[in-house]
C-alpha positions in Angstrom: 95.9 134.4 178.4 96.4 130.9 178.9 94.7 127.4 177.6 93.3 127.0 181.1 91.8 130.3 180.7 89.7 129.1 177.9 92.1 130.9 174.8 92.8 128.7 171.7 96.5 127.3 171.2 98.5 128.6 168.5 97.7 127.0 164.8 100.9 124.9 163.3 102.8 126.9 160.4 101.5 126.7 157.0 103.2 125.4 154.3 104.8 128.0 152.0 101.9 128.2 149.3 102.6 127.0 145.5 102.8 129.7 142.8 100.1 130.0 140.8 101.7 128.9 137.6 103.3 125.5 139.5 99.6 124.9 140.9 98.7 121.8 138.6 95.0 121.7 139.8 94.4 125.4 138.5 96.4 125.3 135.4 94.2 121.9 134.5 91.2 123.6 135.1 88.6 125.7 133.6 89.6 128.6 135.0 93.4 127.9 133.7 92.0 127.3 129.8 93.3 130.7 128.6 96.8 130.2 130.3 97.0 126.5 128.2 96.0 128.6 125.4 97.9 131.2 125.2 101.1 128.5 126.2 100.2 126.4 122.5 100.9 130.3 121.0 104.0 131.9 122.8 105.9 128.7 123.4 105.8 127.5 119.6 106.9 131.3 119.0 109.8 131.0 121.2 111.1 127.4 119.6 110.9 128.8 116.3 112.8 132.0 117.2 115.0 130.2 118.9 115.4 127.3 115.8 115.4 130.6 113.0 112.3 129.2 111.3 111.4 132.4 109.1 108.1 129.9 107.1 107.1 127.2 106.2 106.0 124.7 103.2 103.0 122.8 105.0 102.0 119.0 103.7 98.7 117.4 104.2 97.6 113.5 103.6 96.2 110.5 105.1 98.1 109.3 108.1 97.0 105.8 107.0 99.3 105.2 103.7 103.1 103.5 104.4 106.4 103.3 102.2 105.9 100.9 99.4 108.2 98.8 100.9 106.1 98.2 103.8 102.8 98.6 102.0 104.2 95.8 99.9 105.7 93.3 103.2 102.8 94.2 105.5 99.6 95.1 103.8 97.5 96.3 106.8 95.8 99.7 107.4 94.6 101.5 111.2 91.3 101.4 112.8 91.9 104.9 113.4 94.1 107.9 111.8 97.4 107.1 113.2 96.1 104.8 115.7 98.9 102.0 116.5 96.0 99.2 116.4 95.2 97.6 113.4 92.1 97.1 111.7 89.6 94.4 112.4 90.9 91.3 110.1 88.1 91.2 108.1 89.3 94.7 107.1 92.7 93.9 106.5 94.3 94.3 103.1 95.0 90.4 101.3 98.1 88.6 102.4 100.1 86.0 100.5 99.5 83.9 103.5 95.6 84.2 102.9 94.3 80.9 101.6 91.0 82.7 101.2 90.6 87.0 100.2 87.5 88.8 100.4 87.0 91.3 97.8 87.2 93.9 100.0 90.6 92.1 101.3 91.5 92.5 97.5 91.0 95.9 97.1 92.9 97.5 100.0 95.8 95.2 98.9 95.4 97.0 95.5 94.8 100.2 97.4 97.3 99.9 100.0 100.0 99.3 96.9 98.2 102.1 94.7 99.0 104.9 97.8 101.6 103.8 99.1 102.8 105.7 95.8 101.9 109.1 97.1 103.8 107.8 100.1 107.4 107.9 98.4 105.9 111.2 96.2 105.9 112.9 99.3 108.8 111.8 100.4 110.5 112.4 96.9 109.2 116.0 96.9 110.0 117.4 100.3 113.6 116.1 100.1 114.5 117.9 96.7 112.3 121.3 98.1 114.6 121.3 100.9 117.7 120.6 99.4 116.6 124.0 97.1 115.8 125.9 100.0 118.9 124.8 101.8 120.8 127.0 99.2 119.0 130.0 99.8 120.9 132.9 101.7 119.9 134.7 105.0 120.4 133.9 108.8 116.9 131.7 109.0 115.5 128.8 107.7 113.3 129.5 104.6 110.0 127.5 103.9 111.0 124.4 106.2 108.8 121.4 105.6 106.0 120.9 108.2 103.5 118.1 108.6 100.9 117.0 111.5 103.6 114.9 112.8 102.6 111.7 112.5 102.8 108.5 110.2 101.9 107.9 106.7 102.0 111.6 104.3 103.6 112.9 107.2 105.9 110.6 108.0 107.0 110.9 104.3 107.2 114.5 104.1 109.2 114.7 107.4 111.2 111.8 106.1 112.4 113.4 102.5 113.2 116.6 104.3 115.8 114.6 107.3 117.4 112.8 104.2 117.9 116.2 102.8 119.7 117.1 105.6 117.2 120.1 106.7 115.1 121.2 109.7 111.6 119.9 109.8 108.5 120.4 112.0 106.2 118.4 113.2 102.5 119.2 114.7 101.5 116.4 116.3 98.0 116.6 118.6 96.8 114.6 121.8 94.3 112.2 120.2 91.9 109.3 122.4 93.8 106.5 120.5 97.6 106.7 120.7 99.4 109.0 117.8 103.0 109.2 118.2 105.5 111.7 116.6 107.6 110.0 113.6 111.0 109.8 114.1 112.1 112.4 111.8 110.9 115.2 113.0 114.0 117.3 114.3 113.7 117.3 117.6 113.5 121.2 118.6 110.9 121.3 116.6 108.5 118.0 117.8 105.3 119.7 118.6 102.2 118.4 120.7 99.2 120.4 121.0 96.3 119.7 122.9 93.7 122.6 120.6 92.8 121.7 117.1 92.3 125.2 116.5 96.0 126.5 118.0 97.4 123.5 115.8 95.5 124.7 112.8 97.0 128.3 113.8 100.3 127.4 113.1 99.7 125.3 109.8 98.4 128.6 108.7 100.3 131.4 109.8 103.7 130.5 109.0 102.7 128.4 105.6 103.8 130.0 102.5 102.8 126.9 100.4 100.7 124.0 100.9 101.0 120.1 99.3 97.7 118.6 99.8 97.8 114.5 99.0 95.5 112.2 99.0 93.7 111.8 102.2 90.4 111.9 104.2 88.3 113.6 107.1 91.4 115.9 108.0 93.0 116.3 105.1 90.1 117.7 103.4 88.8 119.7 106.9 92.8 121.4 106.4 92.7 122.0 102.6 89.3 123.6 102.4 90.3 125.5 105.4 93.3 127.0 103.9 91.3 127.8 100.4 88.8 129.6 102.1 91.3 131.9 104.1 92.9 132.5 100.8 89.7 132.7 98.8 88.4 135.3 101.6 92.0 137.4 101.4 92.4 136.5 105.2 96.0 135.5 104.6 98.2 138.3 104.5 100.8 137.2 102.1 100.5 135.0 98.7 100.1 131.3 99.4 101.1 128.7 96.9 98.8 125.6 97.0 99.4 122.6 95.0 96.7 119.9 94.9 98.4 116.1 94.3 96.9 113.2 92.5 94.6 114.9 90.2 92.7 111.7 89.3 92.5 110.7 93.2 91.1 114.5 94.1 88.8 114.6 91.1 87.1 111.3 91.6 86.2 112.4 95.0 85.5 116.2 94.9 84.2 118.0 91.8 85.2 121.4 92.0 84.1 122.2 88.2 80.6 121.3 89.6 81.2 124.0 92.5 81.8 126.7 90.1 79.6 125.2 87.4 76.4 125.4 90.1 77.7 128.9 91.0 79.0 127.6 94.9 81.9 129.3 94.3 83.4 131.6 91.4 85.4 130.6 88.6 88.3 132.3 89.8 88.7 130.1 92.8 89.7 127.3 90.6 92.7 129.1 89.9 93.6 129.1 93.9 95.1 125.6 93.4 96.6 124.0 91.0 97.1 119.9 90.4 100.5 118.6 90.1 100.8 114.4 89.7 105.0 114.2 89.7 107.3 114.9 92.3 109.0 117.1 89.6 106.3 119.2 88.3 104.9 119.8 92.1 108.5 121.0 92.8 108.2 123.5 89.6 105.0 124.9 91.1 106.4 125.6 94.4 109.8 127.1 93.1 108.0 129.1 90.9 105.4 130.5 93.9 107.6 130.7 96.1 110.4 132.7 94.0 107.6 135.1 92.8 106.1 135.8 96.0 108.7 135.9 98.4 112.3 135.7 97.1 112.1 138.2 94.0 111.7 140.6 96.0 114.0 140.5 99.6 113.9 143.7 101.8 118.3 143.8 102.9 118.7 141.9 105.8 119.8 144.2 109.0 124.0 144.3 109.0 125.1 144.2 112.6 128.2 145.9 112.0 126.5 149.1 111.4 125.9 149.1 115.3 128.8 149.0 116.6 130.9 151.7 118.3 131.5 154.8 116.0 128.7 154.0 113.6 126.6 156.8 112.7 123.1 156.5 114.3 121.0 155.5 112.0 117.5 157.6 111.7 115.4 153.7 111.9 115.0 151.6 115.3 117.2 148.6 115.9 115.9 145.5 114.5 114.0 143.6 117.5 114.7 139.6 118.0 111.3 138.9 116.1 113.0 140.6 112.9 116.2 138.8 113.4 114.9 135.4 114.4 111.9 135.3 112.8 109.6 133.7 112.4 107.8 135.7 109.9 104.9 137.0 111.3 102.7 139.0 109.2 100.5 142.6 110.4 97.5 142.5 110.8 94.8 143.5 107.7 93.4 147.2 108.8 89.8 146.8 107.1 91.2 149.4 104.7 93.3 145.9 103.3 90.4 144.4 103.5 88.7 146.9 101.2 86.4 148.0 104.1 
């Protein structure tokens, strides 16, 4: 039938429609929230896998303490945790400059000097815990040394762990004020996460020690976190936690109190214990560490044994997740759990 009859004209061609996982506008959108989800799980999986991270040795601390070095050349602290602005003047840590200090200006010069102490403790005690676990045998990295990516503890943690020559994560998160990753993070393994809780996921899962320094909101949100999945027995393996700066921690959280009030048992004291050196952290974490998950090693898979003319053996092929890693624990039947 014709136009002149009254009959519509063809409609132009469509364009070829975008796939759903290229469609920006969905994937942003409610509706996409599982998909971003479930990307901040399986595409941290496949880095580590593909990096051969087996663990990790997890350190917590303020983002807002510097090398002493630049504590002592520019005493200033951040309006916000890793923000790159600096505090209001009036907050600022004294300056030689200064003809005139507050005496809150002279006690965050003391303080900035005073932490900036953790700062190269940090530093001092990731680099010799990865030069030890450098020496251990196997085809994947054991207990590599992860922070939250960004400056101050983490920065030093990060920092002592590149001098060593070792691998080293970083979990950085998307924040309203600008936090960038530090530069020594190795760069397969420079996270950014937009969920707290998928960040906090892989603190935990992979941790087989923790190093909690001085710090505030999120330091203490992460360490009481991680106590109470190990005081609960929702880890699956042992966990080594080592509290630092026993006179910093115990001036601002009484746990004696806790189990004195009956809050929580006396045996939870014993989930932590206080370190103040580099070296006598270090002799806490070898010894947890060792004990826990070195003593005793199941034998790695030989690949030779698969080859042509090998007998076939009566157990499966190990899969990539057993060769790769990471080490990713079963889950507790409520049996474990003493259900």
């Amino acid at each position: 039938m014709s136009e002149s009859n009254g009959s519509k004209s063809s409609p132009n061609p469509l364009a070829i429609a975008s796939l759903a996982y290229e469609n920006p506008d969905f994937l942003n959108s409610p509706d996409g929230r599982m998909l971003r989800i479930m990307a901040e799980y399986t595409e941290p999986m496949a880095r580590f896998r593909r990096e051969r991270i087996q663990d990790t040795v997890v350190f917590f601390g303020s983002a807002r303490f510097h090398a002493l070095d630049v504590a002592c050349q520019k005493l200033e602290l951040l309006d916000n945790t890793g923000s790159v602005q600096p505090a209001p003047e009036a907050e600022q840590p004294a300056r030689d400059s200064s003809p005139e200090t507050s005496e809150l200006r002279r006690k965050r010069a003391e303080a900035a000097v005073e932490m900036a102490r953790y700062y190269e403790d940090a530093r001092t005690l990731a680099r010799r815990l990865t030069e030890w676990t450098m020496t251990l045998p196997g085809r994947r990295h054991r207990f590599v040394i992860t922070s939250g990516g960004g400056p101050g503890i983490m920065e030093a943690a990060n920092r002592g762990a590149w001098e060593a020559g070792g691998k080293t994560i970083g979990l950085n998160i998307m924040l309203p004020f600008e936090q960038i990753p530090n530069p020594y993070i190795t760069p397969a393994l420079n996270f950014n996460f937009h969920y707290f809780f998928m960040r906090k996921y892989w603190f935990a899962y992979l941790a087989k020690a923790l190093v909690v320094f001085p710090g505030g909101f999120g330091t203490l949100d992460e360490m009481f976190e991680l106590l109470t999945l190990d005081q609960t027995h929702k880890l699956a393996k042992p966990i080594t936690i080592v509290v630092y700066g026993s006179s910093y921690w115990k001036s601002v959280i009484n746990m004696d109190l806790l189990a004195e009030k009956g809050a929580i048992a006396l045996k939870d004291l014993y989930l932590f214990k206080f370190a103040d050196t580099p070296e006598d952290a270090f002799a806490i974490l070898k010894e947890g560490l060792t004990r826990n998950h070195l003593e005793i090693m199941p034998e790695p898979p030989r690949l030779d044994t698969w080859g042509p003319g090998a007998p076939i053996p009566d157990e499966p092929a190990p899969d990539a997740q057993e060769l790769l890693g990471p080490d990713i624990a079963q889950t507790r039947s409520r049996k474990d759990n003493g259900q």
